[in-house]
Legacy VTK file of the C-alpha trace (Angstrom):
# vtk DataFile Version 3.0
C-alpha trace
ASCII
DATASET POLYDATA
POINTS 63 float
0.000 0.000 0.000
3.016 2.965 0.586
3.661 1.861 -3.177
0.125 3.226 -3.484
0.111 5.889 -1.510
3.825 7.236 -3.053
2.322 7.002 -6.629
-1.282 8.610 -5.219
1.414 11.676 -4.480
3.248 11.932 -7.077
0.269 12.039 -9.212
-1.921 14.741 -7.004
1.554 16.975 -6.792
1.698 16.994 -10.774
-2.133 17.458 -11.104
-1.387 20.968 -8.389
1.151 22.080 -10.380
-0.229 21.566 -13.960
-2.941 23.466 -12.187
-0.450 26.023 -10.990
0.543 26.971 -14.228
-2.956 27.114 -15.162
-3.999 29.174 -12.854
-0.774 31.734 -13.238
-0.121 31.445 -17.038
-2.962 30.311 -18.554
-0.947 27.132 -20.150
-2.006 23.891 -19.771
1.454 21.600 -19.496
-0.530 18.277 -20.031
-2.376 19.542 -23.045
0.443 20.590 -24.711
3.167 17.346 -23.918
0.223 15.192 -25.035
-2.687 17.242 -26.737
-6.179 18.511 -25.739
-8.221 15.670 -26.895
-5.908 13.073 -26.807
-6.974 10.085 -24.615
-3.405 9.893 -22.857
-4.183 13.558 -21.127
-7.624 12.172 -20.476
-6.141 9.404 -18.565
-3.753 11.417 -16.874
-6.790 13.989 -15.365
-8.764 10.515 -14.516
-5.447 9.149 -12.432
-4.669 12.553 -11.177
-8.442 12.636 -9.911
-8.574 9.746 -8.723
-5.427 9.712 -7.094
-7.112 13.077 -4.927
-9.824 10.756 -4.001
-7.876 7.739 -2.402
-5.137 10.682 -0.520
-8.706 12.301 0.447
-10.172 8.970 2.078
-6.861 8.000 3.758
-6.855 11.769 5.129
-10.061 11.107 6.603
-9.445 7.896 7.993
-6.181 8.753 9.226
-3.970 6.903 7.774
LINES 1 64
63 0 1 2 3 4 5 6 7 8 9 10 11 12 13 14 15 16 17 18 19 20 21 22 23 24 25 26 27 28 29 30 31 32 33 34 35 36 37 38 39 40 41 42 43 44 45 46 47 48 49 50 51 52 53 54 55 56 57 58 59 60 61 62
């Protein structure tokens, strides 16, 4: 499981800082490494969500 929870991380902390950028320059990093409607980037937002989800329930439980 801290194989889980390590790759949970790393994914959240790129999802923050793709949103970052976003957010400050108005340039999407994963859209542009691997295009808007491609369905690599949609994968990537899927794992990156639910990646938020599982570090969100072991928050809550306290793990």
């Amino acid at each position: 499981m801290a194989i889980l929870k390590h790759l949970a991380m790393l994914l959240a902390v790129i999802g923050t800082l793709n949103w970052g950028v976003v957010g400050i320059f108005d340039y999407n990093v994963v859209n542009e490494l691997f295009g808007s409607s491609s369905i690599t980037a949609e994968i990537i937002y899927i794992l990156v969500g639910l990646s938020g989800l599982y570090l969100l329930a072991n928050w809550i439980k306290g793990d």
